[in-house]
N, CA, C and O atoms as a CHARMM CRD file, in Angstrom:
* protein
*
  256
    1    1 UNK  N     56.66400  40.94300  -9.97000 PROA 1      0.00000
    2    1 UNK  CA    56.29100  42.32700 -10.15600 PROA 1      0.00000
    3    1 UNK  C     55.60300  42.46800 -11.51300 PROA 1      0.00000
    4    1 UNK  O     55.87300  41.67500 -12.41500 PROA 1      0.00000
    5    2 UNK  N     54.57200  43.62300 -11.71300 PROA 2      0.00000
    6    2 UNK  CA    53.73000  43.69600 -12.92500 PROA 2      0.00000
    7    2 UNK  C     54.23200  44.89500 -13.54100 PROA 2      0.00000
    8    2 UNK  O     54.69600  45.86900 -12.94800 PROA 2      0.00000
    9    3 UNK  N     54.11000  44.75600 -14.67500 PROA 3      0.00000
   10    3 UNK  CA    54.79900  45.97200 -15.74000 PROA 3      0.00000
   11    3 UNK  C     53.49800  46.70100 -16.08200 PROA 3      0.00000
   12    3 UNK  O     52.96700  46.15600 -17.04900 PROA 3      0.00000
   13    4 UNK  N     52.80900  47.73400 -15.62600 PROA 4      0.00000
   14    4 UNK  CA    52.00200  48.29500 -16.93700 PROA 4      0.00000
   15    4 UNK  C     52.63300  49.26500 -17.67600 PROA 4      0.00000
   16    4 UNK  O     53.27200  50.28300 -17.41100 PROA 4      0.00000
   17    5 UNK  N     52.19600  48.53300 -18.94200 PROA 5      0.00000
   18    5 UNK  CA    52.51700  49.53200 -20.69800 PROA 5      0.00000
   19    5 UNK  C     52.13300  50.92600 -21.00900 PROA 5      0.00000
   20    5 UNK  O     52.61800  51.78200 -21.74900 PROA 5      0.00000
   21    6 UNK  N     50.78000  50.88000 -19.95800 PROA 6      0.00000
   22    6 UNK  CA    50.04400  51.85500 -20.26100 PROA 6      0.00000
   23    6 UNK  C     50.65300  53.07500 -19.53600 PROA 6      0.00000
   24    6 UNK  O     50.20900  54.09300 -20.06700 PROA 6      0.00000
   25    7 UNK  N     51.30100  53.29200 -18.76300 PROA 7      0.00000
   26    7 UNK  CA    52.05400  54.44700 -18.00400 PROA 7      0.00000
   27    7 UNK  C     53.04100  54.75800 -18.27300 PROA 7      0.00000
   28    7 UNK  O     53.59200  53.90800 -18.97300 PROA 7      0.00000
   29    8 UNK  N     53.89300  55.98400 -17.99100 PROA 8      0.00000
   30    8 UNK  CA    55.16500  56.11700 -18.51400 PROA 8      0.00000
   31    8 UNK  C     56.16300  55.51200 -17.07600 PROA 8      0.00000
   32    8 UNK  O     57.38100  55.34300 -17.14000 PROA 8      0.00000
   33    9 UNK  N     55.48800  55.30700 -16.09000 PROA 9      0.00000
   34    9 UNK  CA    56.13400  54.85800 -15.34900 PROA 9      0.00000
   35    9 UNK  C     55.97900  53.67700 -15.18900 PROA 9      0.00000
   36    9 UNK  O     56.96700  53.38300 -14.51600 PROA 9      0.00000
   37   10 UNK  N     55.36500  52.69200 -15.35400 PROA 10     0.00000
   38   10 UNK  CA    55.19100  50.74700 -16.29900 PROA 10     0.00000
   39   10 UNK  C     56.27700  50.98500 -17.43700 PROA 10     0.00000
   40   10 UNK  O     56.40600  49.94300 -18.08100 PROA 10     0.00000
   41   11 UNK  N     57.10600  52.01000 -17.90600 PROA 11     0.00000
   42   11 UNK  CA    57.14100  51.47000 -18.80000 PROA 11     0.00000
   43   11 UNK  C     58.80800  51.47800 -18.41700 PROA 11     0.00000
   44   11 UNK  O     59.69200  50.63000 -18.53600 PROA 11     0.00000
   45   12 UNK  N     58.76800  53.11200 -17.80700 PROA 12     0.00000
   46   12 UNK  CA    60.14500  53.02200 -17.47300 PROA 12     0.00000
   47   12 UNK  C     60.70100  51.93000 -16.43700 PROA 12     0.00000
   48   12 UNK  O     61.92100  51.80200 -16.33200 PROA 12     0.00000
   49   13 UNK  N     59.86600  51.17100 -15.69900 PROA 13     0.00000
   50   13 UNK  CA    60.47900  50.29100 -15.01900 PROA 13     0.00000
   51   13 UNK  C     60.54800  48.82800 -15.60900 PROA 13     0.00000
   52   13 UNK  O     61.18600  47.86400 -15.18600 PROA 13     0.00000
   53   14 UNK  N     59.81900  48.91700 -16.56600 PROA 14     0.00000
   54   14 UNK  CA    60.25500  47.82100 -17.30100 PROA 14     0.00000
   55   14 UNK  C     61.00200  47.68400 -18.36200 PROA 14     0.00000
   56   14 UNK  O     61.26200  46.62100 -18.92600 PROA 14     0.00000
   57   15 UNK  N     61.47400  49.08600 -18.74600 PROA 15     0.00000
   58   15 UNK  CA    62.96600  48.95400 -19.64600 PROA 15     0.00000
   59   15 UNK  C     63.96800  49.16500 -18.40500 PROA 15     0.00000
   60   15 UNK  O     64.61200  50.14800 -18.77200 PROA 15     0.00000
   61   16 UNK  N     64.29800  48.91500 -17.56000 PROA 16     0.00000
   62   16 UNK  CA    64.90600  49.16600 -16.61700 PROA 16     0.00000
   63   16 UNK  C     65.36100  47.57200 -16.39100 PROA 16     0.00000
   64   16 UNK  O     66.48500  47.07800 -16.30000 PROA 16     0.00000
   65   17 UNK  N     64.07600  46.98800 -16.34000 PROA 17     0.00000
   66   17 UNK  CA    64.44200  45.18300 -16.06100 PROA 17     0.00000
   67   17 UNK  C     65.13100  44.56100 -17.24900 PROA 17     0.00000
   68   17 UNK  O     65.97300  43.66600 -17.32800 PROA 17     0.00000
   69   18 UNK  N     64.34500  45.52000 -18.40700 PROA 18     0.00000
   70   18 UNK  CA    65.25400  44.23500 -19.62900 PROA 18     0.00000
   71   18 UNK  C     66.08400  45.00200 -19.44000 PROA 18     0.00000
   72   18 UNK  O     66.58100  44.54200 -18.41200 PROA 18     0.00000
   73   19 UNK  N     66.96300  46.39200 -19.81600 PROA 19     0.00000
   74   19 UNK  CA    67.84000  46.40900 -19.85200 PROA 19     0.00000
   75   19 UNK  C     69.05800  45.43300 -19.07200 PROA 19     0.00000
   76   19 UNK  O     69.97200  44.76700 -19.55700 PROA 19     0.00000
   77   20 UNK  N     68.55600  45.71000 -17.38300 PROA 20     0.00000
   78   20 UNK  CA    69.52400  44.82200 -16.68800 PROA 20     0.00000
   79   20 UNK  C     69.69800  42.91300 -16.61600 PROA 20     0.00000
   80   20 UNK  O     70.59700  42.13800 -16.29100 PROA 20     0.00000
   81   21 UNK  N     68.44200  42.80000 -17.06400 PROA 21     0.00000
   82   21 UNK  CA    68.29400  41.33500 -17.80000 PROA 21     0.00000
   83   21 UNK  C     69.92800  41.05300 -19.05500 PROA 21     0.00000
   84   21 UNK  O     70.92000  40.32900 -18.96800 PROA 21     0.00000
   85   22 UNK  N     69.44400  42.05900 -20.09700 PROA 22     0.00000
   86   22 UNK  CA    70.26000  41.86000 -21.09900 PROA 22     0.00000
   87   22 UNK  C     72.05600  41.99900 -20.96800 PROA 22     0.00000
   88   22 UNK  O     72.99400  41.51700 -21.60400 PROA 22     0.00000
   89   23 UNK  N     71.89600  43.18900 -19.45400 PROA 23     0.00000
   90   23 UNK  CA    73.23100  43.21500 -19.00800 PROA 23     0.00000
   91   23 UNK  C     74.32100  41.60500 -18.39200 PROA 23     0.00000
   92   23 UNK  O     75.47000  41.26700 -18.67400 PROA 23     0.00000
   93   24 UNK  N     73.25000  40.96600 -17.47500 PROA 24     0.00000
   94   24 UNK  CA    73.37300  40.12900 -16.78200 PROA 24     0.00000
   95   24 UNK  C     73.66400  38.83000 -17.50800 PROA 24     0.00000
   96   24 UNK  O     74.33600  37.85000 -17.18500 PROA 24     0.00000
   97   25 UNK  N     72.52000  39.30100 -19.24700 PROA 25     0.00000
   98   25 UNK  CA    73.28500  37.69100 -20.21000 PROA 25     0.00000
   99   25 UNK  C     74.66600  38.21600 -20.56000 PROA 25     0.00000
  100   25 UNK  O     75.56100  37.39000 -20.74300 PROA 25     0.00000
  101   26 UNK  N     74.93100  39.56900 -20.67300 PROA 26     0.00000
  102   26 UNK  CA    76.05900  39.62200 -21.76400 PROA 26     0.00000
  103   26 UNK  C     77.28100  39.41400 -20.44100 PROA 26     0.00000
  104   26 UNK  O     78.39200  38.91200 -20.61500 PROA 26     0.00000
  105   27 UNK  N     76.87600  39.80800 -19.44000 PROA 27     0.00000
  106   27 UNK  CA    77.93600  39.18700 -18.30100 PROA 27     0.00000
  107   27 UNK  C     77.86100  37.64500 -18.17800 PROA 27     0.00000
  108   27 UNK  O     78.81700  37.47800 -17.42100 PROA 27     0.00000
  109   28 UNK  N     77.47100  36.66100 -18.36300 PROA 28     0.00000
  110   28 UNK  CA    77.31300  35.52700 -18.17400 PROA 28     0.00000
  111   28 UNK  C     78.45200  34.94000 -19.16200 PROA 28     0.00000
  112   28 UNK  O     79.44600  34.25600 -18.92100 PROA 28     0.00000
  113   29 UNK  N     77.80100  35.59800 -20.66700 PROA 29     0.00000
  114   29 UNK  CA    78.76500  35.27400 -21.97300 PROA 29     0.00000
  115   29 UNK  C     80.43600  35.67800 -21.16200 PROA 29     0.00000
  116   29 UNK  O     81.09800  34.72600 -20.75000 PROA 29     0.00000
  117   30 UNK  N     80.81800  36.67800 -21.05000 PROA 30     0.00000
  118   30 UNK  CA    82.21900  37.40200 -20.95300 PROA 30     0.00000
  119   30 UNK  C     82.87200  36.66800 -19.76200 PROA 30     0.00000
  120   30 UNK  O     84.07000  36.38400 -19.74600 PROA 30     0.00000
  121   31 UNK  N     81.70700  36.27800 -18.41700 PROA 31     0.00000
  122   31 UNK  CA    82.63100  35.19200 -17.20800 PROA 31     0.00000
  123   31 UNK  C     82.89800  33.82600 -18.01800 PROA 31     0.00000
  124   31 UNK  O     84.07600  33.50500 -17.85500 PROA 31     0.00000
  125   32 UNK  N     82.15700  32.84700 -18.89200 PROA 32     0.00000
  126   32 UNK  CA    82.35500  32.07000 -19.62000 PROA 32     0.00000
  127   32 UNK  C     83.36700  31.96700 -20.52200 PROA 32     0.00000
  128   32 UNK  O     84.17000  31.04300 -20.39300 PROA 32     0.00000
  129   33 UNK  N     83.51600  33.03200 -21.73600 PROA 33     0.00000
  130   33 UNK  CA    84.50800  33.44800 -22.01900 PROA 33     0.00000
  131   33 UNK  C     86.06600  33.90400 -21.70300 PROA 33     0.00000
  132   33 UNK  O     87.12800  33.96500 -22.32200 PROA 33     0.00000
  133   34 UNK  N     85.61300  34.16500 -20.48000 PROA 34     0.00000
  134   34 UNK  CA    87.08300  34.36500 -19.22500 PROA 34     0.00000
  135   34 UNK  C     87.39500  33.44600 -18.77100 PROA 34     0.00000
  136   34 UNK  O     88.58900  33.27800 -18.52300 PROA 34     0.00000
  137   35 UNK  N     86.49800  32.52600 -18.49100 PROA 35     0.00000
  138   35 UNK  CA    87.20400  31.15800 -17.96000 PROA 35     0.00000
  139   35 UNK  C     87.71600  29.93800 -19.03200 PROA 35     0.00000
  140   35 UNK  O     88.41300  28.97900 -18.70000 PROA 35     0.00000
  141   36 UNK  N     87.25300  30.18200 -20.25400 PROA 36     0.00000
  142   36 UNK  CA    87.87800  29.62700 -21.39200 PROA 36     0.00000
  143   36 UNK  C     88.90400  30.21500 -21.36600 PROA 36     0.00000
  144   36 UNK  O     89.71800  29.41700 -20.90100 PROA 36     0.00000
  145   37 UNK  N     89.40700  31.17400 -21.58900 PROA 37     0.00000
  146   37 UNK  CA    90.52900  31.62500 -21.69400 PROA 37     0.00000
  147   37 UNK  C     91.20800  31.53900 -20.65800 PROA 37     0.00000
  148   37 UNK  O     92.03700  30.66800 -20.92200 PROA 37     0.00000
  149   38 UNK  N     91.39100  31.90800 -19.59600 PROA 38     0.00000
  150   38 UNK  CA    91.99500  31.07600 -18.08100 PROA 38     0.00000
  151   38 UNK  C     92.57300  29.20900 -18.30000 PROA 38     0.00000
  152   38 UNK  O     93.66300  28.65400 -18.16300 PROA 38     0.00000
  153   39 UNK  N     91.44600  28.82100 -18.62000 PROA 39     0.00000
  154   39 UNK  CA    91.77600  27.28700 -18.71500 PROA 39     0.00000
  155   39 UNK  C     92.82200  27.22200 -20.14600 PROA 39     0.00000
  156   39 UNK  O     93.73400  26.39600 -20.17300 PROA 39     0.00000
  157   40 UNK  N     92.58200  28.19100 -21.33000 PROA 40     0.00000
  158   40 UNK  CA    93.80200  27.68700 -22.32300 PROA 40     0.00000
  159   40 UNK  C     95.13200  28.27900 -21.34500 PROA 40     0.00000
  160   40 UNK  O     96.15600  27.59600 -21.36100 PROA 40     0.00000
  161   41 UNK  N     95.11500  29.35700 -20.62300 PROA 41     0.00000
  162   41 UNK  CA    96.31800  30.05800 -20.10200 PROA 41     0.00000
  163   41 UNK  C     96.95900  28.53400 -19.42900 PROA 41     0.00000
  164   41 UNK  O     97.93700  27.80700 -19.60600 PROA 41     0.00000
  165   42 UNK  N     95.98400  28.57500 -18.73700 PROA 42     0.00000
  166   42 UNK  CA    96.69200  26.86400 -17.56300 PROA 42     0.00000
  167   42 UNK  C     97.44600  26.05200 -18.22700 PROA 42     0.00000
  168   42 UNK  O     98.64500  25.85700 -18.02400 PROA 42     0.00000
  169   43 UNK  N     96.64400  25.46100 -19.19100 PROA 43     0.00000
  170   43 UNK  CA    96.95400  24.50000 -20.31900 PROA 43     0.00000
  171   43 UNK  C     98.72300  24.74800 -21.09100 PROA 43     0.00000
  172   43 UNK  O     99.63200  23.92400 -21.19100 PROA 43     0.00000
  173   44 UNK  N     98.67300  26.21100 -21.52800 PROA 44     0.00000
  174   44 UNK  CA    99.76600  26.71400 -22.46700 PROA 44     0.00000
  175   44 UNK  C    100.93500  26.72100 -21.27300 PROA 44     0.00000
  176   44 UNK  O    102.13700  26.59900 -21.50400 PROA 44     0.00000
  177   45 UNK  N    100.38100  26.87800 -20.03800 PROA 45     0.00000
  178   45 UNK  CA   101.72600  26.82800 -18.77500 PROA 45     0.00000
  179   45 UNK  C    101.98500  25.44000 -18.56800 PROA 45     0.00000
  180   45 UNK  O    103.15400  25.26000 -18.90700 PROA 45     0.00000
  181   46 UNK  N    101.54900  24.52200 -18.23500 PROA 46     0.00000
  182   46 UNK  CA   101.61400  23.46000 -18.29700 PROA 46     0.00000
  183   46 UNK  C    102.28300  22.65000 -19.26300 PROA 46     0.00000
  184   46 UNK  O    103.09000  21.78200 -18.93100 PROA 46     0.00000
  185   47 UNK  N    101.95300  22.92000 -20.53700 PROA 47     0.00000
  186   47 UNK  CA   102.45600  22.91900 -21.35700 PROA 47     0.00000
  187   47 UNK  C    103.93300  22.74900 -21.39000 PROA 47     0.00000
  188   47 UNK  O    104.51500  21.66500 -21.41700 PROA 47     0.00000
  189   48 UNK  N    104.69900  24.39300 -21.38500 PROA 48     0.00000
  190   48 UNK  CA   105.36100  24.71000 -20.89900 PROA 48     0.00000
  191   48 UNK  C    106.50400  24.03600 -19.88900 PROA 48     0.00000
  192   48 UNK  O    107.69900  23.73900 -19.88500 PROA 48     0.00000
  193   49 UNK  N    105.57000  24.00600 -19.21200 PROA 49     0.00000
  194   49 UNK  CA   106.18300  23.58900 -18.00100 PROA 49     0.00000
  195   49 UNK  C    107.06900  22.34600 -17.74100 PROA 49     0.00000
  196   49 UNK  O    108.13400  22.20300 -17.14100 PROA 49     0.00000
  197   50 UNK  N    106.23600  21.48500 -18.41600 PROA 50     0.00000
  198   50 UNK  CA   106.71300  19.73900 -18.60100 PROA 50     0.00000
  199   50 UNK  C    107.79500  20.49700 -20.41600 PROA 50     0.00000
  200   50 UNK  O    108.98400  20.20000 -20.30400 PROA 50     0.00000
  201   51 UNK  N    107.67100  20.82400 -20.98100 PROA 51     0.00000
  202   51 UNK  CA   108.26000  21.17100 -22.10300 PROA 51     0.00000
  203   51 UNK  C    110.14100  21.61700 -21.41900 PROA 51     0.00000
  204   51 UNK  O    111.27800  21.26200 -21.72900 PROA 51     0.00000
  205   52 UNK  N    109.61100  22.43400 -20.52200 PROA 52     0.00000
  206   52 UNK  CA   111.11100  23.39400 -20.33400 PROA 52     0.00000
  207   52 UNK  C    110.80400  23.67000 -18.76600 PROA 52     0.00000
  208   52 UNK  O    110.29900  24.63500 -18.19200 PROA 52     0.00000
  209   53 UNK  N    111.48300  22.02100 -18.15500 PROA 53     0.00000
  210   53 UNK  CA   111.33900  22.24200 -16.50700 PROA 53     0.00000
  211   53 UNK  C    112.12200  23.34300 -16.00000 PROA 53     0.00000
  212   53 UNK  O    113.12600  23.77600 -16.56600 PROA 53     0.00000
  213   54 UNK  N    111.70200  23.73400 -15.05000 PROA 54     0.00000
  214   54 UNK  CA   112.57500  24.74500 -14.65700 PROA 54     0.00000
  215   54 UNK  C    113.43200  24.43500 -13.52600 PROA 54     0.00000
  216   54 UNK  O    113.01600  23.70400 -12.62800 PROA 54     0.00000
  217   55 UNK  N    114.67600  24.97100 -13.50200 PROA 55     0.00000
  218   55 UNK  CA   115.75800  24.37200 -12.64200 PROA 55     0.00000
  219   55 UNK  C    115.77100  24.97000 -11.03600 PROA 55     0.00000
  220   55 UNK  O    115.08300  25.90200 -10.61900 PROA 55     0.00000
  221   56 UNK  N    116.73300  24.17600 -10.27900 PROA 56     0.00000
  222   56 UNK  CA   117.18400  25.20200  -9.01100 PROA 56     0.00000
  223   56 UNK  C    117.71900  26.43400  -9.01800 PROA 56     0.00000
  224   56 UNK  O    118.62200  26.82800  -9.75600 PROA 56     0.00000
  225   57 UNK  N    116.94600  27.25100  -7.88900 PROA 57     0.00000
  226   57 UNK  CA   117.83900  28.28700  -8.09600 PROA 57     0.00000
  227   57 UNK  C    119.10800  28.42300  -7.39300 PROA 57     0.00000
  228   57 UNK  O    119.87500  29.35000  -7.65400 PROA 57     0.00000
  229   58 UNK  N    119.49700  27.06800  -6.04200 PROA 58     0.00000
  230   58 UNK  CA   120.28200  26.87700  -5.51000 PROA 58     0.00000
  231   58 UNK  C    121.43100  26.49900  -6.40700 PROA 58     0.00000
  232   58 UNK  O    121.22300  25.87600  -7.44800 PROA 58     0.00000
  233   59 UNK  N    122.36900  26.78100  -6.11200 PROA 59     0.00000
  234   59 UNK  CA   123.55300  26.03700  -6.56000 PROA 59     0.00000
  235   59 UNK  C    124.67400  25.57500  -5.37800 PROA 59     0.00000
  236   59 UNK  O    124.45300  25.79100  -4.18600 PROA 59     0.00000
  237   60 UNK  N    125.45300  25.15400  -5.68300 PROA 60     0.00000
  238   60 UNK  CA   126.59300  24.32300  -5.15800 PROA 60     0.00000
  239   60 UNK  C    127.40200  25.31300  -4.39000 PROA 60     0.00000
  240   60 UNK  O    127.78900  26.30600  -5.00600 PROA 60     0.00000
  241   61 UNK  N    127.73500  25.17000  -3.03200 PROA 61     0.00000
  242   61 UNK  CA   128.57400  26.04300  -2.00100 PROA 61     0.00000
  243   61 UNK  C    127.79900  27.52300  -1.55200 PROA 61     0.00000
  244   61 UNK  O    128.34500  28.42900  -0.92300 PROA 61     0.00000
  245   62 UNK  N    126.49500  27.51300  -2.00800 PROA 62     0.00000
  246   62 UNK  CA   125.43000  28.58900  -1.78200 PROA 62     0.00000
  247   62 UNK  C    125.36000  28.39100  -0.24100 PROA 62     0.00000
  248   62 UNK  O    125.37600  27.28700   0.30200 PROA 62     0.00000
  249   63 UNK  N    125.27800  29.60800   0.41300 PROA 63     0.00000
  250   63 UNK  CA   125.04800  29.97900   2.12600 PROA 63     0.00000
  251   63 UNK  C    123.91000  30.39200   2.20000 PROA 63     0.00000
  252   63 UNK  O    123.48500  31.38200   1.60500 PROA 63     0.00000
  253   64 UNK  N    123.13300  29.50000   3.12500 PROA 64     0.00000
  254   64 UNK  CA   121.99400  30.61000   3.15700 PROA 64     0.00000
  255   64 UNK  C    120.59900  29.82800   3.09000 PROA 64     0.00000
  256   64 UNK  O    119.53900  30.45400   3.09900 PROA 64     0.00000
């Protein structure tokens, strides 16, 4: 698609594209950022996990 400068309507549709351009990087950054943080969450459970196994919840003469 062609932008002309010279119109007010070239122009409004082409702040329309960068805007949603610029939306689409700063969403790129924040899913990236979310999945860094996801992967330390995993990590810190894991962690965890082997740190302080967790037991049965069955016990001895339990029905059921």
């Amino acid at each position: 698609m062609e932008y002309s400068l010279n119109t007010p309507a070239g122009r409004a549709r082409f702040a329309r594209q960068l805007y949603n351009f610029c939306h689409i990087l700063e969403t790129d950054e924040e899913a990236s950022d979310t999945d860094w943080k996801v992967a330390q969450l995993k990590e810190a459970i894991k962690h965890h996990d082997e740190k302080f196994p967790m037991d049965s919840f069955f016990y001895e003469g339990q029905s059921g």
